[in-house]
DRENNU-998451 format. One line per 3 residues: number of its first residue (from 1); their letters; for each residue y, z, x of N, C-alpha, C. Coordinates in steps of 0.02 Angstrom, whole numbers, plus 50000, padded with zeros to 5 digits. Last residue first. Layout:
NUM> A> Y,Z,X,Y,Z,X,Y,Z,X | ...
//
This chain:
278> XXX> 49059,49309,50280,48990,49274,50307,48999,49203,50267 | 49124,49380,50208,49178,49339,50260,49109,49308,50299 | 49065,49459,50107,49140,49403,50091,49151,49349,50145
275> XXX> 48998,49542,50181,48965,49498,50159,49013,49436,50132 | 49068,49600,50327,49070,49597,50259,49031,49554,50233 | 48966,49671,50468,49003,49634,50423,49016,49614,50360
272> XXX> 49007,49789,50361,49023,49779,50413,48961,49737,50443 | 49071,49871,50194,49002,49827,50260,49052,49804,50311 | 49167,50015,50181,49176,49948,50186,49093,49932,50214
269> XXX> 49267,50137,50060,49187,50114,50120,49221,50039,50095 | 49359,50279,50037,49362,50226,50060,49271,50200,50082 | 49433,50418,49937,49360,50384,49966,49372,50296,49993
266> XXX> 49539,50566,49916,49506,50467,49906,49440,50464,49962 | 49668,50643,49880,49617,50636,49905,49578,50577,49889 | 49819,50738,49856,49789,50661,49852,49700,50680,49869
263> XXX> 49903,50827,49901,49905,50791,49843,49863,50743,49810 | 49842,50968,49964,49827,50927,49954,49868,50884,49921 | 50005,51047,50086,49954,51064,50035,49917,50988,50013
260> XXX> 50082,51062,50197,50006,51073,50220,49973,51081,50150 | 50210,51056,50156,50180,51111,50153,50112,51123,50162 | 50242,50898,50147,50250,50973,50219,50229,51029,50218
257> XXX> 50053,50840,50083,50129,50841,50112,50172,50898,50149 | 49926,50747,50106,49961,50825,50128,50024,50816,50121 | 49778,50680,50096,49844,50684,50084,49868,50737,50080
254> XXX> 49631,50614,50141,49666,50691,50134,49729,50673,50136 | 49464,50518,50150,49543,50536,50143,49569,50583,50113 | 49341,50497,50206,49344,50531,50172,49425,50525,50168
251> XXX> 49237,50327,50229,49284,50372,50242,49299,50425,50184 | 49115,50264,50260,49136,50269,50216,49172,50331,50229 | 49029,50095,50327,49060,50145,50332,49070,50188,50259
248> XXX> 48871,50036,50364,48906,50051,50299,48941,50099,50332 | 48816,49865,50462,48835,49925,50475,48886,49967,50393 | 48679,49773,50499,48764,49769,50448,48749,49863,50454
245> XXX> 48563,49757,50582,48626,49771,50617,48698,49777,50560 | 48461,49739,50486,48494,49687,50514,48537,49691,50552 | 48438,49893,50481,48383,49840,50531,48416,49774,50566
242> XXX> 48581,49970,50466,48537,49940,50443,48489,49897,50495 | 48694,50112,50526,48654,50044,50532,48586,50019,50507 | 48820,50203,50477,48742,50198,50469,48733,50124,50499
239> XXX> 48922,50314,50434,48908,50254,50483,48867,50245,50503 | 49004,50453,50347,48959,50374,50319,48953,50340,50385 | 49107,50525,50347,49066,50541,50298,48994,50478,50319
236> XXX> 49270,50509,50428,49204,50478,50436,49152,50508,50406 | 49410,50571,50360,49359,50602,50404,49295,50528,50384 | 49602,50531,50383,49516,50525,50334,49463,50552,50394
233> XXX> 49742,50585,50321,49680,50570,50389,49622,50556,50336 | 49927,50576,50321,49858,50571,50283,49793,50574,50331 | 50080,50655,50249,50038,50647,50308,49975,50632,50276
230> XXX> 50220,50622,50173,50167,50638,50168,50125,50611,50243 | 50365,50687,50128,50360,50651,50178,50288,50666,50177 | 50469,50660,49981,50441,50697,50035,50404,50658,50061
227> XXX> 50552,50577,49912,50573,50581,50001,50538,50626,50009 | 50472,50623,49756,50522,50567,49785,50579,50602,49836 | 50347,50702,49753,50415,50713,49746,50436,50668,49788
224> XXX> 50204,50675,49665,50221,50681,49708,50296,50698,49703 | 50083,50810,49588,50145,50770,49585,50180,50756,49658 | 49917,50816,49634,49972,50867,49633,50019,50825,49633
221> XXX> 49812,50761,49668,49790,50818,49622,49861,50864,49636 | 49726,50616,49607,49792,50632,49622,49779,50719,49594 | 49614,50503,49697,49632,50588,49641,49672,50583,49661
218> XXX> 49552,50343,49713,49612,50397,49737,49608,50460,49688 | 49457,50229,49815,49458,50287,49745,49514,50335,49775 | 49416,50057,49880,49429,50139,49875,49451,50156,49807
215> XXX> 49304,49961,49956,49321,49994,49897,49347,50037,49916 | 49290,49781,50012,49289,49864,50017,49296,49901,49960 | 49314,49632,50007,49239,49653,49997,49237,49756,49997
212> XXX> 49429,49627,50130,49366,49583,50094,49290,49622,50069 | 49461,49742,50175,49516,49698,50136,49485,49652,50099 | 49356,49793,50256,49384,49825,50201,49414,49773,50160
209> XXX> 49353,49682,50354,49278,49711,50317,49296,49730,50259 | 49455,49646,50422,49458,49625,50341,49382,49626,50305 | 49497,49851,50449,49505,49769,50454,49491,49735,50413
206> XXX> 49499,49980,50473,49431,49926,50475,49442,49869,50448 | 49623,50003,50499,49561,50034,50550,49492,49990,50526 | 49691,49961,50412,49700,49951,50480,49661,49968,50536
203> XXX> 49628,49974,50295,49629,49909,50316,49649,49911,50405 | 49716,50127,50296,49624,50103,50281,49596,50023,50331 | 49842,50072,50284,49818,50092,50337,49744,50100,50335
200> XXX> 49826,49990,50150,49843,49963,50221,49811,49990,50269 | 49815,50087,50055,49746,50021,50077,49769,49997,50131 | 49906,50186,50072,49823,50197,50083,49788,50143,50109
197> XXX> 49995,50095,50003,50000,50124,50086,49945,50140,50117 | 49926,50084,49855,49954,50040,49908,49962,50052,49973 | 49922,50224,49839,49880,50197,49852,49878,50135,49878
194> XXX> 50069,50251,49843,50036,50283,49866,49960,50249,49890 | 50124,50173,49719,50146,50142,49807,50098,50171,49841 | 50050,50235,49627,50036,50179,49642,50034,50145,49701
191> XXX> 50148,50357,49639,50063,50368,49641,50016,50279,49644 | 50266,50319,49593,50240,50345,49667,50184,50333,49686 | 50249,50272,49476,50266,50203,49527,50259,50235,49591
188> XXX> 50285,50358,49368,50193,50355,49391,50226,50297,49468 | 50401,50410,49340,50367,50438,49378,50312,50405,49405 | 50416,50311,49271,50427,50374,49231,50407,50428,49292
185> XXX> 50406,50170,49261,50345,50206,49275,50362,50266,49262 | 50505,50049,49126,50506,50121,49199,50428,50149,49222 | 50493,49903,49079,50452,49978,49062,50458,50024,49144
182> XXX> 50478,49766,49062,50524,49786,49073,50530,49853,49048 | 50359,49657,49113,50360,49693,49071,50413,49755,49098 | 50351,49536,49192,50380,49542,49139,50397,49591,49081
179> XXX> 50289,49574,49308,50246,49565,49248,50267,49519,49178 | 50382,49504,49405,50299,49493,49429,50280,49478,49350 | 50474,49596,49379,50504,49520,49388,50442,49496,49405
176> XXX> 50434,49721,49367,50452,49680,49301,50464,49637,49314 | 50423,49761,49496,50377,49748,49441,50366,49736,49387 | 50527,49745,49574,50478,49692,49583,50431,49692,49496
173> XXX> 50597,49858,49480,50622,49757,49485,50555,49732,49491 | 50528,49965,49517,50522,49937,49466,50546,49886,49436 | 50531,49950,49676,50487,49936,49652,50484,49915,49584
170> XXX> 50688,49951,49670,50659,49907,49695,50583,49901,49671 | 50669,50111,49634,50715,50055,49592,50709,49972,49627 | 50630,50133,49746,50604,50173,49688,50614,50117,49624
167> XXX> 50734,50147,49835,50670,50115,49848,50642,50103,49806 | 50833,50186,49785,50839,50132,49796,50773,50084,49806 | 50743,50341,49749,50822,50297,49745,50804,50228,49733
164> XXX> 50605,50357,49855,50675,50374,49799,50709,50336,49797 | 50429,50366,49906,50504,50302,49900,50545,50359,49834 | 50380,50474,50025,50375,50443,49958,50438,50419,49937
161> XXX> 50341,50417,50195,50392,50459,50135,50406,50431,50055 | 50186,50465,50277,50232,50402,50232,50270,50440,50207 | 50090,50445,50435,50143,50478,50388,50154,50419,50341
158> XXX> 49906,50421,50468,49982,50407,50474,50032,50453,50439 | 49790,50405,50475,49811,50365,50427,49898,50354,50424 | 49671,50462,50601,49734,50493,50586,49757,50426,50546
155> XXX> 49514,50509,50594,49560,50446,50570,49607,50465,50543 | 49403,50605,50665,49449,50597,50613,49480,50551,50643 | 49200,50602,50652,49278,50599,50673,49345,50593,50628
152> XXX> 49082,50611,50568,49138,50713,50558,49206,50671,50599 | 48997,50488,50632,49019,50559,50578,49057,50613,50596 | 49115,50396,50751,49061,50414,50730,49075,50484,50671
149> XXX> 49184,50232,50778,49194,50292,50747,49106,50304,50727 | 49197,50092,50823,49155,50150,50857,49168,50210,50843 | 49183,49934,50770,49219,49982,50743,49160,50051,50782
146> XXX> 49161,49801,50770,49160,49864,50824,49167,49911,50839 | 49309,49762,50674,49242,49738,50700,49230,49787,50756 | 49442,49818,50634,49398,49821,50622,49317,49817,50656
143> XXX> 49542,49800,50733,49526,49737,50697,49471,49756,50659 | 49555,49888,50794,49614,49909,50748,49594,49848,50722 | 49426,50025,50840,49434,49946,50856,49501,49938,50776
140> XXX> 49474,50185,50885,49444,50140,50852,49488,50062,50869 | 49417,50368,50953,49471,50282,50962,49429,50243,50924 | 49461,50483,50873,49434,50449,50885,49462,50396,50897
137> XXX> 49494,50673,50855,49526,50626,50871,49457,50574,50881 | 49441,50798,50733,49440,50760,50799,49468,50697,50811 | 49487,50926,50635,49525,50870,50666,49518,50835,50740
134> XXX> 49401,50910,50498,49373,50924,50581,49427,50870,50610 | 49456,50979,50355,49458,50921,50388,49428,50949,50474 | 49476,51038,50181,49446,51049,50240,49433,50990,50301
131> XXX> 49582,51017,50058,49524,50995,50093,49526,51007,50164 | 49636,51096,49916,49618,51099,49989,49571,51088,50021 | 49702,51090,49741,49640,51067,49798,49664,51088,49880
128> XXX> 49745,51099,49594,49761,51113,49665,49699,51103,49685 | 49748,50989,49453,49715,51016,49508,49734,51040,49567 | 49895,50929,49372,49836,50924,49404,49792,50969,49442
125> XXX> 49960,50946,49202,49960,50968,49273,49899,50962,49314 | 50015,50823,49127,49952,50864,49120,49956,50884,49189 | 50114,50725,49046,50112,50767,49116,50064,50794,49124
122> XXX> 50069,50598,48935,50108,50665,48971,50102,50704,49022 | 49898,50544,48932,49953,50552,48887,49989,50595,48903 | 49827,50504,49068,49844,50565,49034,49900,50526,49016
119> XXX> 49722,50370,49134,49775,50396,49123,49788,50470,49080 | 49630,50315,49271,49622,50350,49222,49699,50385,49201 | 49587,50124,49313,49630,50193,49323,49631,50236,49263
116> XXX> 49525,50021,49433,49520,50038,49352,49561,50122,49367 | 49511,49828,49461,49517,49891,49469,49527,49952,49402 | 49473,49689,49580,49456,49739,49506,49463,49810,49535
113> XXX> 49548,49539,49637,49547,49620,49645,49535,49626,49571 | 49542,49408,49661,49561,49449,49720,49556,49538,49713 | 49413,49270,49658,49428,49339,49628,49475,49381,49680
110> XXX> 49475,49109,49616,49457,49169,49664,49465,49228,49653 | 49513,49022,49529,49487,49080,49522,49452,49117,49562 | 49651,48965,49547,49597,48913,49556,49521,48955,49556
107> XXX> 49737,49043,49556,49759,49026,49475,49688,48943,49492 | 49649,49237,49545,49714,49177,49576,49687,49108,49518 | 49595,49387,49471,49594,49314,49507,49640,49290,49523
104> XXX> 49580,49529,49418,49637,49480,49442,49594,49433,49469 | 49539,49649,49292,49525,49595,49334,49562,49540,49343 | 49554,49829,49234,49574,49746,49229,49554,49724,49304
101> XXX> 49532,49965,49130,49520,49929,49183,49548,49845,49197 | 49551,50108,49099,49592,50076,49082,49575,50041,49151 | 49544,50276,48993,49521,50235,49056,49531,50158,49069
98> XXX> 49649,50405,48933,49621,50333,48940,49605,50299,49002 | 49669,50556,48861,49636,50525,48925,49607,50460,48914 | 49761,50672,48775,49738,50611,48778,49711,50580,48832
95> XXX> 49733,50835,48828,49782,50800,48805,49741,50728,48820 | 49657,50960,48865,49703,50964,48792,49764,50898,48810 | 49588,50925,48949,49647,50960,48962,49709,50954,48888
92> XXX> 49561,50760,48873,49534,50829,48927,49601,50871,48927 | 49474,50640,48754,49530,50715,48761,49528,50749,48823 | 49463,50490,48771,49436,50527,48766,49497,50582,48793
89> XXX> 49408,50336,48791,49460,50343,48769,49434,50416,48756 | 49379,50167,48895,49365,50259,48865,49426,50285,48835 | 49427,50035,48928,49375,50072,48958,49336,50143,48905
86> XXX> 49512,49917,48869,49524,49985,48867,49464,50014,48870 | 49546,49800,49016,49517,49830,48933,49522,49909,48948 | 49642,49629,49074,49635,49716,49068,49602,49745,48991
83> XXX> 49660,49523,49168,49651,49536,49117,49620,49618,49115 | 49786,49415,49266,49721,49490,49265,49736,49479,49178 | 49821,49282,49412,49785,49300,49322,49740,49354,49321
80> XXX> 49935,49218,49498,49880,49301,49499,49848,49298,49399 | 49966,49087,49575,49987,49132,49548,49930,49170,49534 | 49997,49054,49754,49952,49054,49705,49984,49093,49652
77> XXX> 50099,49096,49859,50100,49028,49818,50078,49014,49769 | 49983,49186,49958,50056,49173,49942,50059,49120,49922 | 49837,49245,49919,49872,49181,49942,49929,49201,49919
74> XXX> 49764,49413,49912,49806,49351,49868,49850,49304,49934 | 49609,49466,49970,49713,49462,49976,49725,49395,49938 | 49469,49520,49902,49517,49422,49935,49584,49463,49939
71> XXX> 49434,49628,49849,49369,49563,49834,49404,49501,49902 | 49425,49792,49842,49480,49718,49874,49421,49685,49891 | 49400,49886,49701,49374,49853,49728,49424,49789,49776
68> XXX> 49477,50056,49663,49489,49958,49662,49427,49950,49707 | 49530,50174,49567,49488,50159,49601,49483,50082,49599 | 49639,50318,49523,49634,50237,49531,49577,50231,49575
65> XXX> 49665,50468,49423,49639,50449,49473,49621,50350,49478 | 49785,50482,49340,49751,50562,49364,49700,50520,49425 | 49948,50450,49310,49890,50441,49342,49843,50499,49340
62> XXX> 50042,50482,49166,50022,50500,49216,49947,50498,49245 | 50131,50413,49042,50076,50393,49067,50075,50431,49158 | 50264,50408,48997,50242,50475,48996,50154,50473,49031
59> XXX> 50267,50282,48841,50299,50321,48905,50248,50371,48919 | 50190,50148,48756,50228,50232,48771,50232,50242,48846 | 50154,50034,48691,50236,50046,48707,50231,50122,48720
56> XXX> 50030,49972,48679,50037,50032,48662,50107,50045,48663 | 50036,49858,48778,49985,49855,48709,50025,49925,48663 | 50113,49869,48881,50158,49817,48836,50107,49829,48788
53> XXX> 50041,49997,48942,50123,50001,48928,50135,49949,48877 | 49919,49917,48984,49928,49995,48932,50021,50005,48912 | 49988,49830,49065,49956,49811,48995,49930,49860,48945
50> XXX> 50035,49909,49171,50066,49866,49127,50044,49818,49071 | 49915,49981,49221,49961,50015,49164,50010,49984,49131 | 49823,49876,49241,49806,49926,49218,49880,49985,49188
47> XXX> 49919,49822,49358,49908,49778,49327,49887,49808,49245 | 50046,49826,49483,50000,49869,49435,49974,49845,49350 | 50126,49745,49532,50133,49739,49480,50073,49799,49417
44> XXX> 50080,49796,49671,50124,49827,49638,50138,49820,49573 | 49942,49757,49707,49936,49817,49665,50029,49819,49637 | 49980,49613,49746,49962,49613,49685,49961,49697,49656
41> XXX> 49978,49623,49895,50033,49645,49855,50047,49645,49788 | 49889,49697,50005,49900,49664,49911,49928,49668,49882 | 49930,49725,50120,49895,49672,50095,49880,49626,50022
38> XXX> 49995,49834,50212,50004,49830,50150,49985,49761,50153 | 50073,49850,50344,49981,49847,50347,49970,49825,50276 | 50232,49888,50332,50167,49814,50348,50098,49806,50366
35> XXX> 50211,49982,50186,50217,49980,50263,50194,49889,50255 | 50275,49981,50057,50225,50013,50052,50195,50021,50151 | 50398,49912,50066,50391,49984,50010,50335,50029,50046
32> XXX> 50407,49806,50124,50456,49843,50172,50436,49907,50107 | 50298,49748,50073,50272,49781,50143,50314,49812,50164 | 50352,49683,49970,50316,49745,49949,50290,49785,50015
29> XXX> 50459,49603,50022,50496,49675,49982,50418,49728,49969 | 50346,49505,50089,50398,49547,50112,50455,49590,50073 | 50295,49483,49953,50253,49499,50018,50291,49520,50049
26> XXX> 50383,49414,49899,50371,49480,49845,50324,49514,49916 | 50401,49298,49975,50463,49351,49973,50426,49423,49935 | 50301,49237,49988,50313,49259,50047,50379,49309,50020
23> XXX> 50199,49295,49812,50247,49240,49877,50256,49272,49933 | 50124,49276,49672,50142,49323,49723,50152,49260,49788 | 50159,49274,49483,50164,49241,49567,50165,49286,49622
20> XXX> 50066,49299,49362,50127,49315,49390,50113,49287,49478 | 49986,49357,49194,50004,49308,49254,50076,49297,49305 | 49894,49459,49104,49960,49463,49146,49959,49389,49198
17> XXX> 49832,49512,48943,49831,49464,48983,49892,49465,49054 | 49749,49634,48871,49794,49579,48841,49793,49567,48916 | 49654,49720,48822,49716,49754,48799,49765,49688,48798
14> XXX> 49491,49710,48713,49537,49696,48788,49604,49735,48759 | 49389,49854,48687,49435,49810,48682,49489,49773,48729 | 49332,49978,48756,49296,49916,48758,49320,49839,48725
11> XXX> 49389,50076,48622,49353,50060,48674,49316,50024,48701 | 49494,50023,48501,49432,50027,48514,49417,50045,48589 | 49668,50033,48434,49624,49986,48480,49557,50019,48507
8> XXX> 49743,50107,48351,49726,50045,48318,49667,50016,48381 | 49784,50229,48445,49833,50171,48419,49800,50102,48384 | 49638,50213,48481,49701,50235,48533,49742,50211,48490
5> XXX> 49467,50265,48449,49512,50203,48452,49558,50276,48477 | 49288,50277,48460,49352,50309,48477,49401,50273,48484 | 49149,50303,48428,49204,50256,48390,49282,50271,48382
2> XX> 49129,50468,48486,49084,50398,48451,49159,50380,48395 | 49146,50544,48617,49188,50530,48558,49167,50463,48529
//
């Protein structure tokens, strides 16, 4: 789509600016949302749709897939500076599709996180999927380092119950008392916490290889429903060693909820050792 604007704005235009504090208190309301493995607590202010929300003012923004780079965990104390552009702008599924990226630093510029998310104008129903999993059990190092997972094992990620109510309504405080931007997620604030919980338990099996310096990618390929109760695993795809001994993971992740169906799916890799923490 050559010279594709959104409401007046271009592809490849910024969208506008967010600064906001992250502390020992927003660190403890966002670990009692997302678990205490939860590290960044910068995703809650979700940075990428609260500057598509205050540029544009619409509702109805449904995730279709997030992908971050974790460069640093944010210091408690520091404040958080992102800046966000409008990536793509393009039709699928017979309905509007914006790509939509931003970059956070801290307020002495350490980079702590880039990330980028694809939105649908309105509900657009997602993809059913079923992923296939080799449910082998593996022991792993919970600090990361040493990590002795080999290909096809599985990495049980845990349960989570998708936040309602109260929970639900806590997140969208934190996340107007962060952005300032005083806009419901409408739904989307599941699919966010979601990937939030992800990076923890991810992080928990490979430690601050991942948390420094990792990447993951999320599909969302089915709505979630606020208190169901989701199960996750990842399969090992990736564990290679280089000459120098740096070792590349790269996990496969599967989201299920009780009905044994997909919602989710993602990609995780980390070095080992990280090059961040050399």
């Amino acid at each position: 789509m050559r010279n594709a604007r959104f409401r007046g704005v271009a592809a490849g235009e910024q969208l506008g600016n967010l600064e906001y504090l992250i502390d020992d208190d927003v660190m403890a309301e966002y670990r009692a949302l997302v678990g205490e493995c939860g590290n960044y607590g910068n995703l809650i202010a979700d940075d990428c749709e609260s500057m598509a929300a205050a540029r544009f003012g619409i509702d109805g923004l449904t995730t279709r897939w997030r992908r971050f780079d974790f460069l640093r965990p944010p210091i408690p104390g520091r404040r958080i500076q992102a800046g966000g552009w409008l990536k793509e702008i393009r039709e699928r599924d017979g309905a509007p599709w914006l790509r939509v990226s931003a970059f956070a630093v801290d307020e002495i510029g350490t980079e702590i996180l880039r990330s980028e998310v694809a939105f649908t104008i309105g509900h657009a129903e997602a993809e059913s999927l079923r992923a296939a999993t080799n449910r082998r059990d593996v022991s792993t190092n919970q600090a990361g380092r040493g990590f002795t997972g080999q290909v096809g094992d599985l990495l049980p990620l845990g349960e989570w119950v998708v936040p309602s109510g109260d929970r639900l309504r806590t997140y969208e405080s934190l996340r107007c008392e962060l952005t300032g931007i005083a806009k419901p997620t409408d739904g989307n604030g599941e699919t966010q916490l979601l990937a939030s919980w992800l990076e923890g338990q991810v992080g928990r099996h490979l430690g601050d290889d991942f948390r420094w310096g990792g990447r993951m990618a999320l599909v969302h390929r089915a709505s979630l429903v606020p208190g169901e109760r989701l199960v996750a695993d990842a399969i090992i795809m990736r564990c290679d060693e280089d000459h120098s001994g740096d070792c590349y993971i790269t996990l496969i992740a599967d989201v299920r909820n009780h009905q044994n169906e997909t919602v989710a799916v993602g990609e995780a890799s980390a070095t080992m050792p990280s090059p961040r923490l050399l």
